[in-house]
N, C-alpha and C positions, 0 to 999 in steps of 0.2 A: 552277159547282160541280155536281158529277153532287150526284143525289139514291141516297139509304144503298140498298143491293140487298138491301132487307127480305128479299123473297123469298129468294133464293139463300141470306142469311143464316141465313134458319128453316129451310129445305132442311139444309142442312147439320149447323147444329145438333139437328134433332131426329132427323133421316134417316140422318144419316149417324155423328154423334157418339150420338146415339141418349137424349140428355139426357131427362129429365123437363121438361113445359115450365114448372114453376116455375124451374127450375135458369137453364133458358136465360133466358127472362126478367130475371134477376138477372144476369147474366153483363154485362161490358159490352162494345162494339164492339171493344178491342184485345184482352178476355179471348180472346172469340171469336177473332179475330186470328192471337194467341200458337197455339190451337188448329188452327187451320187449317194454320200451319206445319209444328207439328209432326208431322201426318199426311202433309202434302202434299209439305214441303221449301220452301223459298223460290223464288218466282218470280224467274225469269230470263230478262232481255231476251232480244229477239228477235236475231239477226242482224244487221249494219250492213251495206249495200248491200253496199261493200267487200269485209267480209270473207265475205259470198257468192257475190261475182264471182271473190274469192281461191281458196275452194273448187270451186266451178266448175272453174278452171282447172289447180288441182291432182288434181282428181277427177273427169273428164268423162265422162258418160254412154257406156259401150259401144254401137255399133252393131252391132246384130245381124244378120246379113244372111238373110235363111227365103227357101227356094226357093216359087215360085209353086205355088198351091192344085193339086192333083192330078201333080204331078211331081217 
């Protein structure tokens, strides 16, 4: 079990939500939570190998072709 990200926690809350720190303190781990979302939006997995290599091959980097340094 990861241990609570006190830090980032308080970051947030008093930094960024800009709380009183009685408030925060009072607040519980999902209140916080609920907050977080609302400002940030819900966290969304990353990419599945797959649908990366799907991308890729739909969308493959242009090569550029530069003529040599002074010509």
């Amino acid at each position: 079990m990861k241990p609570f990200p006190w830090s980032d926690a308080i970051g947030f809350g008093l930094g960024v939500l800009k709380l009183p720190s009685e408030t925060f303190w009072r607040m519980t781990p999902r209140e916080l939570a609920y907050a977080i979302v609302a400002l940030r939006g819900r966290a969304v997995p990353p990419l599945s190998r797959d649908d990366l290599t799907d991308l890729m091959q739909r969308f493959p980097d242009a090569v550029v072709e530069r003529e040599p340094h002074g010509g």
